[in-house]
Biopython code that builds the backbone (N, CA, C, O; Angstrom):
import numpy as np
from Bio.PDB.StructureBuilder import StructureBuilder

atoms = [
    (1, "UNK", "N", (77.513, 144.568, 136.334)),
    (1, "UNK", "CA", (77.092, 143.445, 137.122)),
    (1, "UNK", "C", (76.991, 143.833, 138.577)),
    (1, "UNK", "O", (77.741, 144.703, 139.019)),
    (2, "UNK", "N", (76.230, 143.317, 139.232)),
    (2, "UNK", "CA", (75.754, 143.492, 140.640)),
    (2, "UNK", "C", (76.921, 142.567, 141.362)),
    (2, "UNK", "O", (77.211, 141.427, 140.999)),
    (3, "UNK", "N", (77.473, 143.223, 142.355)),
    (3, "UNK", "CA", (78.040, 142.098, 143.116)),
    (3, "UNK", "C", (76.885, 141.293, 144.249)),
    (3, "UNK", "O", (75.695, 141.344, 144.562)),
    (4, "UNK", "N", (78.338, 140.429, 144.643)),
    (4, "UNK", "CA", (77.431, 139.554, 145.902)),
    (4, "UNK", "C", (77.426, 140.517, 146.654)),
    (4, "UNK", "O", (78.260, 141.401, 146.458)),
    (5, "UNK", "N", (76.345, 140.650, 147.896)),
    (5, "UNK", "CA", (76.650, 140.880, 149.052)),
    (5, "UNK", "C", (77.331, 139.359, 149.943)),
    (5, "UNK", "O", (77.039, 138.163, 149.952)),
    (6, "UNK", "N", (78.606, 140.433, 150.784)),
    (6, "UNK", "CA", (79.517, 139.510, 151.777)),
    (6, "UNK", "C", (78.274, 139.363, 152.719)),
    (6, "UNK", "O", (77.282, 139.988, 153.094)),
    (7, "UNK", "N", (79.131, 137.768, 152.932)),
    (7, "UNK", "CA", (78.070, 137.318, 154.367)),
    (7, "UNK", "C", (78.903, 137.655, 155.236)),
    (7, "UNK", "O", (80.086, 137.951, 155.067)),
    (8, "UNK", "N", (78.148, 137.608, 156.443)),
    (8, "UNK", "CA", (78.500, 137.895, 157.785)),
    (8, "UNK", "C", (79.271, 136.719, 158.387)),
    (8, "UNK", "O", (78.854, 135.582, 158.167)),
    (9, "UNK", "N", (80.355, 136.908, 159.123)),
    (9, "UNK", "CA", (81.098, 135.983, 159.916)),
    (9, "UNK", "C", (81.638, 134.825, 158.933)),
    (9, "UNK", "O", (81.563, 133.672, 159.359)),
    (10, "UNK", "N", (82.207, 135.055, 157.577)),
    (10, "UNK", "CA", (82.357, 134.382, 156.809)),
    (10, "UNK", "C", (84.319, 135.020, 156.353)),
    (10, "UNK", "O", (84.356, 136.182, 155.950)),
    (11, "UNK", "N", (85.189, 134.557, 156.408)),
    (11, "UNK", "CA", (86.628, 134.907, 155.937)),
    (11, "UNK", "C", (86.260, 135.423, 154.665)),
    (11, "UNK", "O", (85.151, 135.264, 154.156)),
    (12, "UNK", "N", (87.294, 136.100, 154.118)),
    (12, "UNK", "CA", (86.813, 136.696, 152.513)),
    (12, "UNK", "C", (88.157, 135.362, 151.609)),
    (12, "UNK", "O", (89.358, 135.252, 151.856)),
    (13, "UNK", "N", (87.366, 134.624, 150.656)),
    (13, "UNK", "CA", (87.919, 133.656, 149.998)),
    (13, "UNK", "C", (89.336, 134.590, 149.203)),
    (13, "UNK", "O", (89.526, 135.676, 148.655)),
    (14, "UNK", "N", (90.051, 133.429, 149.553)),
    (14, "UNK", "CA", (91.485, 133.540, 149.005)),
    (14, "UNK", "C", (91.945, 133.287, 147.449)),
    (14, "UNK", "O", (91.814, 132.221, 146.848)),
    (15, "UNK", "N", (92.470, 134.411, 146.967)),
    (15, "UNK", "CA", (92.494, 134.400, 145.130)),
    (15, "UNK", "C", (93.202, 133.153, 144.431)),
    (15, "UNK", "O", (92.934, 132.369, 143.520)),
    (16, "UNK", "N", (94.828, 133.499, 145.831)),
    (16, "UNK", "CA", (95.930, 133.031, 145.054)),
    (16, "UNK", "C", (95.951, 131.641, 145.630)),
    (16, "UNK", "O", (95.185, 131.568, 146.591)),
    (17, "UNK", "N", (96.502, 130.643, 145.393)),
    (17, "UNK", "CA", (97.052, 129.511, 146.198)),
    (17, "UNK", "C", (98.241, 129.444, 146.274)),
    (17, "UNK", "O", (99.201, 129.655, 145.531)),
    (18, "UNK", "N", (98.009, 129.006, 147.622)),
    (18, "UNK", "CA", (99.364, 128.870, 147.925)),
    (18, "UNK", "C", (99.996, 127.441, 147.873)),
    (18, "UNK", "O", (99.478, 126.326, 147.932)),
    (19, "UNK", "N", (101.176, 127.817, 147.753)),
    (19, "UNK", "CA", (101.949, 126.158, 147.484)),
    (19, "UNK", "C", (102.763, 125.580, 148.523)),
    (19, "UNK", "O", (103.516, 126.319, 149.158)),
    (20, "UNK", "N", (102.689, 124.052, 148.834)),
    (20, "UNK", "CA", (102.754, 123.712, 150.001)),
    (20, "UNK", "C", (104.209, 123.019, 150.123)),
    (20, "UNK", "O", (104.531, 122.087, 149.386)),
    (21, "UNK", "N", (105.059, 123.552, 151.115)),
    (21, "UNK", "CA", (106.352, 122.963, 151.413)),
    (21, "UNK", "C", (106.303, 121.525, 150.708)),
    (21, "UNK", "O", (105.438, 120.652, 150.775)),
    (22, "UNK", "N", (107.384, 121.561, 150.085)),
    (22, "UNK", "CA", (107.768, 119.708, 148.773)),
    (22, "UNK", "C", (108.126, 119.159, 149.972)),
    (22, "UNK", "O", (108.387, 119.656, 151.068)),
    (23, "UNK", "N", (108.086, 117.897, 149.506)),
    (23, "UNK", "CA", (108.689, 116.778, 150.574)),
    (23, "UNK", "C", (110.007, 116.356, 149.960)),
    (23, "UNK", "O", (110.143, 116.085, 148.767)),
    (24, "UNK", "N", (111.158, 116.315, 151.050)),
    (24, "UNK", "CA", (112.548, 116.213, 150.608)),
    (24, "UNK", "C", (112.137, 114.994, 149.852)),
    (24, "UNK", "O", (111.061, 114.410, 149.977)),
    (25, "UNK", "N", (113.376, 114.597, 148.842)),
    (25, "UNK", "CA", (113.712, 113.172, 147.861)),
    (25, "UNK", "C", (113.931, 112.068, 148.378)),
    (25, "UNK", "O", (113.538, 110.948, 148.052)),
    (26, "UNK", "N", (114.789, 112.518, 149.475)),
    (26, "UNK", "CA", (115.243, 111.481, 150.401)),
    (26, "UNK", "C", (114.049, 110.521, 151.262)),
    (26, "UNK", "O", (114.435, 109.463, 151.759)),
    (27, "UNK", "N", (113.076, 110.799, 151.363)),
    (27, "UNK", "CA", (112.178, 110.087, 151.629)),
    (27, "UNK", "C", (111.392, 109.391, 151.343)),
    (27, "UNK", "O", (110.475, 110.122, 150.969)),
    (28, "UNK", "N", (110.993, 108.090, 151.224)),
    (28, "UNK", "CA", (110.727, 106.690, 150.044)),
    (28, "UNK", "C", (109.289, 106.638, 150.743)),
    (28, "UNK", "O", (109.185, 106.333, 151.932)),
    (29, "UNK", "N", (108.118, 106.972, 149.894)),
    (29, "UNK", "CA", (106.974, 106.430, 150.142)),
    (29, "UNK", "C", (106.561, 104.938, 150.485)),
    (29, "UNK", "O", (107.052, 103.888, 150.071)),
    (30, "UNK", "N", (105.196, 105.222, 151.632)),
    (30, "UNK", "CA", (105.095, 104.341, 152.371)),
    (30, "UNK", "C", (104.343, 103.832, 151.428)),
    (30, "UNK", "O", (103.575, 104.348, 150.617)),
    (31, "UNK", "N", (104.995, 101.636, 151.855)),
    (31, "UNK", "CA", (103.921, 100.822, 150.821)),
    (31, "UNK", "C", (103.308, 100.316, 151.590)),
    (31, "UNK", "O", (103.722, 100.124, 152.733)),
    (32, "UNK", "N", (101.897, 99.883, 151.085)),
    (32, "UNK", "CA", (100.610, 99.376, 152.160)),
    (32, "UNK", "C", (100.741, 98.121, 151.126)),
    (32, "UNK", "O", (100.723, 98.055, 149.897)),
    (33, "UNK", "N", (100.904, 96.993, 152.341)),
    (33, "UNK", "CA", (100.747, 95.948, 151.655)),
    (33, "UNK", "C", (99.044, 95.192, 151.222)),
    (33, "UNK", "O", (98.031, 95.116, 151.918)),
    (34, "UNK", "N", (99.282, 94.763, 149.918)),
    (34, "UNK", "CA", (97.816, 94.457, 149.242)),
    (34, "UNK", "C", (97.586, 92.915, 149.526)),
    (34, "UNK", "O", (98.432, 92.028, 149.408)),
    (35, "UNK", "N", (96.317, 92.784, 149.909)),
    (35, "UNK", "CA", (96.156, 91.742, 150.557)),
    (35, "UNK", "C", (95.371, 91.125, 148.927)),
    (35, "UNK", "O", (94.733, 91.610, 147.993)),
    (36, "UNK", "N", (95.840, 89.958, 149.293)),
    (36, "UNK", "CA", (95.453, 89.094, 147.801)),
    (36, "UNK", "C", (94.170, 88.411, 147.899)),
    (36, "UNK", "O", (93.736, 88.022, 148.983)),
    (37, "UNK", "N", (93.753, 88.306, 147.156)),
    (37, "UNK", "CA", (92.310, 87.915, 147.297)),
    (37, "UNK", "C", (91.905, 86.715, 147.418)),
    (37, "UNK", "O", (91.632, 86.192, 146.338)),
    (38, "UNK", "N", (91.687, 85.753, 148.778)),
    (38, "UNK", "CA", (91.515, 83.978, 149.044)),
    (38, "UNK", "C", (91.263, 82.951, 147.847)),
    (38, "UNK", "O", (90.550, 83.306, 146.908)),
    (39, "UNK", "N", (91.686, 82.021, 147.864)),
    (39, "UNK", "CA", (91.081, 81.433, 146.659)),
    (39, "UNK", "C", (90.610, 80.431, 147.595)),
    (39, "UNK", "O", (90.851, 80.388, 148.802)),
    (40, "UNK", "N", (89.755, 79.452, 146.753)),
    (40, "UNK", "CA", (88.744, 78.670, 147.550)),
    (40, "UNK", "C", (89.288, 77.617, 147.574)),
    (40, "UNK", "O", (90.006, 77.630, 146.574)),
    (41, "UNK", "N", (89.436, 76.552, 148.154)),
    (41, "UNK", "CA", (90.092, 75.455, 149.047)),
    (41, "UNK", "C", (89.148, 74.442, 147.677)),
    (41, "UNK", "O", (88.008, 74.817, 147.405)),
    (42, "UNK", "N", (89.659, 73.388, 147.033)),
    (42, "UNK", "CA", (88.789, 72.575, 146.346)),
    (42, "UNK", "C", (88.800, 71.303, 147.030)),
    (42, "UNK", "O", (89.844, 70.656, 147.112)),
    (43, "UNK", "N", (87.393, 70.781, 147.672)),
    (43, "UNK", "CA", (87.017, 69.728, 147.912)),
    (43, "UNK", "C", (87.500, 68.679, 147.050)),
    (43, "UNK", "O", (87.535, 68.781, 145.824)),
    (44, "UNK", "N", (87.902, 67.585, 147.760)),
    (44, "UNK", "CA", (88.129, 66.422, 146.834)),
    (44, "UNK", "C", (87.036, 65.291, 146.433)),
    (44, "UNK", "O", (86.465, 64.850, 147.430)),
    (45, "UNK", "N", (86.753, 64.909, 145.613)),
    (45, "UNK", "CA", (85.467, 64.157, 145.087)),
    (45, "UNK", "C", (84.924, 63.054, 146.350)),
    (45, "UNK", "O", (85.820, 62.460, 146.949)),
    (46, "UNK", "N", (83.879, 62.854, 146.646)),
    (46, "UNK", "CA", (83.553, 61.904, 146.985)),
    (46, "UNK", "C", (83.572, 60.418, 146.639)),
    (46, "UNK", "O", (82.999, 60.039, 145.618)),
    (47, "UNK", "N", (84.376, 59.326, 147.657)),
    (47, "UNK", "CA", (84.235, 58.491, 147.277)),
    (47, "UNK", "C", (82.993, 57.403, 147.329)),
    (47, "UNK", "O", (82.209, 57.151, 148.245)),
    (48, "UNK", "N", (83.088, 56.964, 146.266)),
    (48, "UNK", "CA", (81.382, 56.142, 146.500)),
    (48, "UNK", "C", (81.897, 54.422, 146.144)),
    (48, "UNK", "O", (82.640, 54.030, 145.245)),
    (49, "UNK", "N", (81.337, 53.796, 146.993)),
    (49, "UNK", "CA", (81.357, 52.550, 147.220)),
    (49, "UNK", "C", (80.491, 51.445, 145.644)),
    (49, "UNK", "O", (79.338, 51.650, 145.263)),
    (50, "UNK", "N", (81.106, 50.745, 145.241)),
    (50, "UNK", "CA", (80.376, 50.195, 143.947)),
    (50, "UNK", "C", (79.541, 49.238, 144.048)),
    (50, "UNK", "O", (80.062, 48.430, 144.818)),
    (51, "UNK", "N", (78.521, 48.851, 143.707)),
    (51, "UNK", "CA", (77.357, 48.384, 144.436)),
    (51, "UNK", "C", (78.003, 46.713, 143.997)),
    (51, "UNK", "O", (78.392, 46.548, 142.841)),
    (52, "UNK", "N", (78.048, 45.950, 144.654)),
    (52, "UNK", "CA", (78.618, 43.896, 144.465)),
    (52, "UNK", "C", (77.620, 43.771, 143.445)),
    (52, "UNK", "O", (76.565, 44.394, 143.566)),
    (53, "UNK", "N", (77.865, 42.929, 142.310)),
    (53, "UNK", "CA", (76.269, 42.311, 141.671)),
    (53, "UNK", "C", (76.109, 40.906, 142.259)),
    (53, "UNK", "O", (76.719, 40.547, 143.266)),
    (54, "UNK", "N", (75.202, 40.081, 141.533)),
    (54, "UNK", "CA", (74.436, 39.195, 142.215)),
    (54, "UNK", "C", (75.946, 38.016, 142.347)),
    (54, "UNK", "O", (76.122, 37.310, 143.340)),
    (55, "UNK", "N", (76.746, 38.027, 141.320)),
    (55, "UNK", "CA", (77.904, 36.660, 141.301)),
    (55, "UNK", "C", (78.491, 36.778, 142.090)),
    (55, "UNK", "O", (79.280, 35.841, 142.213)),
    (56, "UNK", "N", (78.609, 37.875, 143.164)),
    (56, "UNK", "CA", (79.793, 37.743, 144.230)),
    (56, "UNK", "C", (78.811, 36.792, 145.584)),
    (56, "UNK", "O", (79.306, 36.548, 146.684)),
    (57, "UNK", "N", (77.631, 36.446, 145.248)),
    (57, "UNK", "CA", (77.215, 35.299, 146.517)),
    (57, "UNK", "C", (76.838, 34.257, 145.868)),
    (57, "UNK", "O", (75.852, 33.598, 146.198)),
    (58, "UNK", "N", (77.635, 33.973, 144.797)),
    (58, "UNK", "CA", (77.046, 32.387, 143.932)),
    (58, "UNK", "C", (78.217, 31.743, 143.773)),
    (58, "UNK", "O", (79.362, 32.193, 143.833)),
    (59, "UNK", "N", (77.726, 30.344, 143.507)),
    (59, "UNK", "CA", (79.682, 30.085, 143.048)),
    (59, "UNK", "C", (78.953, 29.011, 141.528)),
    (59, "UNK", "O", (77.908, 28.378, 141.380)),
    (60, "UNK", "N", (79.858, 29.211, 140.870)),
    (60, "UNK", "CA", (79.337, 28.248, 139.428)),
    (60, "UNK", "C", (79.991, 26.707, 139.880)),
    (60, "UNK", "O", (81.195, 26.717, 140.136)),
    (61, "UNK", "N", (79.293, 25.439, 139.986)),
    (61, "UNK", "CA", (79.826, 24.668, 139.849)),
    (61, "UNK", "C", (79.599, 23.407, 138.770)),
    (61, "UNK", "O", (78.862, 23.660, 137.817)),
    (62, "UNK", "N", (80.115, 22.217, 138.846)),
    (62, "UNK", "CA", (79.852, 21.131, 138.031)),
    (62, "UNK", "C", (78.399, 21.170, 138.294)),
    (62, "UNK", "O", (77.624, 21.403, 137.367)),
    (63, "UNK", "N", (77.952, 20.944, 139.568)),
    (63, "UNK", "CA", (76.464, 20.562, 139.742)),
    (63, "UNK", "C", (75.507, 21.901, 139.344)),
    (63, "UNK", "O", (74.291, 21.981, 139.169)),
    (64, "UNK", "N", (76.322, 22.671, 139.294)),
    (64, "UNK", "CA", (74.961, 23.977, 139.530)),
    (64, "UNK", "C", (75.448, 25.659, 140.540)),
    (64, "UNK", "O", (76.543, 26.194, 140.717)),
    (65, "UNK", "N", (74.706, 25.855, 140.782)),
    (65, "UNK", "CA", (74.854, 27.003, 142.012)),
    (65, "UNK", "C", (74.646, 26.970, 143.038)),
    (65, "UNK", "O", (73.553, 26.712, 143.542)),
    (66, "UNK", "N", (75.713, 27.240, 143.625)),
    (66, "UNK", "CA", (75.513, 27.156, 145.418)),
    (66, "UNK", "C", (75.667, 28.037, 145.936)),
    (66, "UNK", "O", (76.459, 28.794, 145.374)),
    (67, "UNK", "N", (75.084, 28.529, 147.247)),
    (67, "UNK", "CA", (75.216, 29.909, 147.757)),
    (67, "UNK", "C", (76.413, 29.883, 148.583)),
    (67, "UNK", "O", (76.816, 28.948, 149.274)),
    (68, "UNK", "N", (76.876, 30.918, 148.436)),
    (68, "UNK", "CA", (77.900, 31.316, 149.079)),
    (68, "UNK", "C", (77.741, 31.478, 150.860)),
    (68, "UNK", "O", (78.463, 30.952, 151.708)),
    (69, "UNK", "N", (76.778, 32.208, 151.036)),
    (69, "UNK", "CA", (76.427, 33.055, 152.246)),
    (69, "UNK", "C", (74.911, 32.180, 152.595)),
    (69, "UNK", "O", (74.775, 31.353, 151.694)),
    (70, "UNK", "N", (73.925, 32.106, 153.438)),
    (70, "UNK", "CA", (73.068, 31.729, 154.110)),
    (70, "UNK", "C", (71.714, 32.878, 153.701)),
    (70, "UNK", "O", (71.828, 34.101, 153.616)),
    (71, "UNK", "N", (71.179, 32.533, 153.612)),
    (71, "UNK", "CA", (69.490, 33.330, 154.041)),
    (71, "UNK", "C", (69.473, 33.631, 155.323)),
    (71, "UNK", "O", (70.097, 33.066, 156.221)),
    (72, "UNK", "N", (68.541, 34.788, 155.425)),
    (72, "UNK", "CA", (68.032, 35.040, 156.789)),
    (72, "UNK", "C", (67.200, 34.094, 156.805)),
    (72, "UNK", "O", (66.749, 33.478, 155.839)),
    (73, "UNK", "N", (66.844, 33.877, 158.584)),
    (73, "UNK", "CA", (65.661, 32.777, 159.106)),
    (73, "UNK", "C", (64.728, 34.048, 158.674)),
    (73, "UNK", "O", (64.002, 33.694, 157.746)),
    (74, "UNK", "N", (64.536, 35.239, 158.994)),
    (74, "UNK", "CA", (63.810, 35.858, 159.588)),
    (74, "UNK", "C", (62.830, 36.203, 158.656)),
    (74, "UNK", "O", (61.637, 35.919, 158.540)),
    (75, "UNK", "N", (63.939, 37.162, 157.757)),
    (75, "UNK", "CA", (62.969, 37.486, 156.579)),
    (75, "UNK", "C", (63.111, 36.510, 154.914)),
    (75, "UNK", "O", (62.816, 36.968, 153.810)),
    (76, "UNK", "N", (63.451, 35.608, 155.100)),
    (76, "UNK", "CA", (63.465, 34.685, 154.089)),
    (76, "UNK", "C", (64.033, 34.461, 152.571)),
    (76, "UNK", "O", (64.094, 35.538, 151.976)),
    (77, "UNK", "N", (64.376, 33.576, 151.950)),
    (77, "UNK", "CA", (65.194, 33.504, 150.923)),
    (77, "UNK", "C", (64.759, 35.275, 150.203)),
    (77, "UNK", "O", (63.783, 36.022, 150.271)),
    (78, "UNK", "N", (66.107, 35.316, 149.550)),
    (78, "UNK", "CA", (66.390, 36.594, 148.755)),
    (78, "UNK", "C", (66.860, 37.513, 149.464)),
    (78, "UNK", "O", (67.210, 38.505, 148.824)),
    (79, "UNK", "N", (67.027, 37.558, 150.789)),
    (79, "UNK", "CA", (68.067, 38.265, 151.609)),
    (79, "UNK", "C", (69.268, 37.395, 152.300)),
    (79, "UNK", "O", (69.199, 36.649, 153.277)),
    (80, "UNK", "N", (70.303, 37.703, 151.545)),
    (80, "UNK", "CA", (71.453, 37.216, 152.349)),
    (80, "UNK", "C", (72.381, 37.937, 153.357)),
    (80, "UNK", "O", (72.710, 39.123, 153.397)),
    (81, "UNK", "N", (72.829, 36.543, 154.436)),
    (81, "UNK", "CA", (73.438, 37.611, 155.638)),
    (81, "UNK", "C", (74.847, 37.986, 155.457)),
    (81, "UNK", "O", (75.582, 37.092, 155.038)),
    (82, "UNK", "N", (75.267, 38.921, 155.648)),
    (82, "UNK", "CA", (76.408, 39.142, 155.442)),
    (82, "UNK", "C", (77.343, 38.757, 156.727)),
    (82, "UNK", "O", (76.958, 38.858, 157.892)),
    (83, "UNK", "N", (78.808, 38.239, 156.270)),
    (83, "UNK", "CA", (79.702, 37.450, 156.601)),
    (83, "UNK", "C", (80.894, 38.410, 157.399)),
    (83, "UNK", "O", (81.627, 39.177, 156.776)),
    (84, "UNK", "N", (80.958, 38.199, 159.101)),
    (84, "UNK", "CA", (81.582, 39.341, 159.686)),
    (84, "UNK", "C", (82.722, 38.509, 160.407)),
    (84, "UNK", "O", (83.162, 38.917, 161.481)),
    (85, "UNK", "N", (83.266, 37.204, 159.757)),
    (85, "UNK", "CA", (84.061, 36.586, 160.661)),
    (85, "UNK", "C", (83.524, 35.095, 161.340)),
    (85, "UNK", "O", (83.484, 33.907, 161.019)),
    (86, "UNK", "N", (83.135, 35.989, 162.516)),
    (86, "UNK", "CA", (82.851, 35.005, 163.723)),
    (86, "UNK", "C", (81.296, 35.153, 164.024)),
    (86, "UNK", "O", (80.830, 34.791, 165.105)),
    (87, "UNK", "N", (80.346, 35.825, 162.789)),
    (87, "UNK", "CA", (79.340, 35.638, 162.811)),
    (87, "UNK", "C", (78.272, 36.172, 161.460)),
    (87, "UNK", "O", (78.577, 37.000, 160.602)),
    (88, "UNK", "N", (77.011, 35.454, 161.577)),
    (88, "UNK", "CA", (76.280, 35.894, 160.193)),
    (88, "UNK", "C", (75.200, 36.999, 160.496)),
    (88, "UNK", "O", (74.284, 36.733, 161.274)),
    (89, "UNK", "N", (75.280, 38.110, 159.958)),
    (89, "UNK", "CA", (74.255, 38.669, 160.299)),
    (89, "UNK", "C", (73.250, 39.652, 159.122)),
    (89, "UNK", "O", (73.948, 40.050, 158.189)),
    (90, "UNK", "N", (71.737, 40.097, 159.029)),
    (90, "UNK", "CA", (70.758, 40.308, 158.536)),
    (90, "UNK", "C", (71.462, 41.529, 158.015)),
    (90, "UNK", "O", (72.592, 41.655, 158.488)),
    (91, "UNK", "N", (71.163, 42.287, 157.325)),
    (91, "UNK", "CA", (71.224, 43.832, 156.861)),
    (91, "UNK", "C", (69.724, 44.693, 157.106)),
    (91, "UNK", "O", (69.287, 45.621, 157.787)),
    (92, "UNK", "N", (69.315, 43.817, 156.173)),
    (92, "UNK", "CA", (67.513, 43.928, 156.572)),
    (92, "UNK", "C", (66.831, 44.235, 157.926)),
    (92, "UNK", "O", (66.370, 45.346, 158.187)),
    (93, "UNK", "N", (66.795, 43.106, 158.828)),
    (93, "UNK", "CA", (65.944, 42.992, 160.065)),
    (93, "UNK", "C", (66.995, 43.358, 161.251)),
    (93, "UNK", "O", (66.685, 43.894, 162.315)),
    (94, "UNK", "N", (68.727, 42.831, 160.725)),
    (94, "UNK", "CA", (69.557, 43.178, 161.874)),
    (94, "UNK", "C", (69.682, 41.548, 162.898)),
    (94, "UNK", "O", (70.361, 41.602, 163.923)),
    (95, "UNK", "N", (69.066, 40.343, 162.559)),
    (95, "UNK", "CA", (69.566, 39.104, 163.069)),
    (95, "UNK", "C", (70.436, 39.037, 162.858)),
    (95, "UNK", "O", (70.972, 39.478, 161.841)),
    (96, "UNK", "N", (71.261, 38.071, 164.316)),
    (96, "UNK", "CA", (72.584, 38.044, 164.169)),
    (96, "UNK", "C", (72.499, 36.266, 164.472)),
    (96, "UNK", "O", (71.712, 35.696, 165.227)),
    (97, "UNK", "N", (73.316, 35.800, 163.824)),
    (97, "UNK", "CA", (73.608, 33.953, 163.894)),
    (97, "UNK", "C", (75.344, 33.903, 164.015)),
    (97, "UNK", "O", (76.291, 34.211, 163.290)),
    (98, "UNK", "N", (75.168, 33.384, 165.240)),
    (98, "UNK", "CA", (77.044, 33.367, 165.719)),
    (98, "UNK", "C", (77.794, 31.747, 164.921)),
    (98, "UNK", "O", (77.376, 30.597, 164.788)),
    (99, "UNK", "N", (78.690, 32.258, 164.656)),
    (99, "UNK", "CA", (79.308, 31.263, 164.199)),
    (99, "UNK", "C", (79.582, 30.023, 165.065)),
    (99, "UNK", "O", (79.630, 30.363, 166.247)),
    (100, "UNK", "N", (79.833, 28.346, 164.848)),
    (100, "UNK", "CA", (80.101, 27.733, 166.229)),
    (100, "UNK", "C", (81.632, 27.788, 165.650)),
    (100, "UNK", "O", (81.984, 28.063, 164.503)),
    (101, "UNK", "N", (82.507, 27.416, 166.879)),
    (101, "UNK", "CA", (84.131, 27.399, 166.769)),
    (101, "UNK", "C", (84.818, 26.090, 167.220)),
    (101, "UNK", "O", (86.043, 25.987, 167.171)),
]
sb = StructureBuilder()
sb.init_structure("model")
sb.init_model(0)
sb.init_chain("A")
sb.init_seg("    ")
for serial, (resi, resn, name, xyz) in enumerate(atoms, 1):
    if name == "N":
        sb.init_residue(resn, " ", resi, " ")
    sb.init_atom(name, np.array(xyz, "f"), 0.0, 1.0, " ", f" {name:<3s}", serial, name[0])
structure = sb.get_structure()
């Protein structure tokens, strides 16, 4: 077999290995603490408002049905104003009718 030719400016590779000073017993490897992996925060459900049906502005009586709440002037029977106290006001158009005291 042909050898290599040595390169130039190159160390000549080492056969044996060498073995590297042990590390005394007495010394307790370092622990890297493991960072845990986030868990995700769970949103709590949305609350949703339940829509009134039509009986919460009627009242049943001997004679019949009476409204509870008023019509708007504005935009006319089939919108009722809703009841804030000390005054009646539109949802619809946004009229407001003050209560007298």
């Amino acid at each position: 077999m042909a050898e290599k030719p040595k390169e130039k400016g190159k160390p000549p590779e080492k056969t044996k290995t060498e073995k590297l000073p042990e590390k005394p017993a007495t010394e307790k490897p370092v622990e890297v603490p493991v960072e845990k992996p986030k868990e995700k925060e769970k949103k709590p459900p949305k609350v949703r408002k339940k829509e009134k049906g039509a009986y919460t502005r009627y009242k049943i009586d001997e004679r019949g049905l009476t409204r509870l709440r008023p019509y708007c002037e504005r935009c006319g029977p089939g919108y009722f104003m809703a009841d804030h106290g000390d005054r009646y006001s539109c949802g619809h158009c946004g009229f407001t009718r003050y209560k007298r005291t």
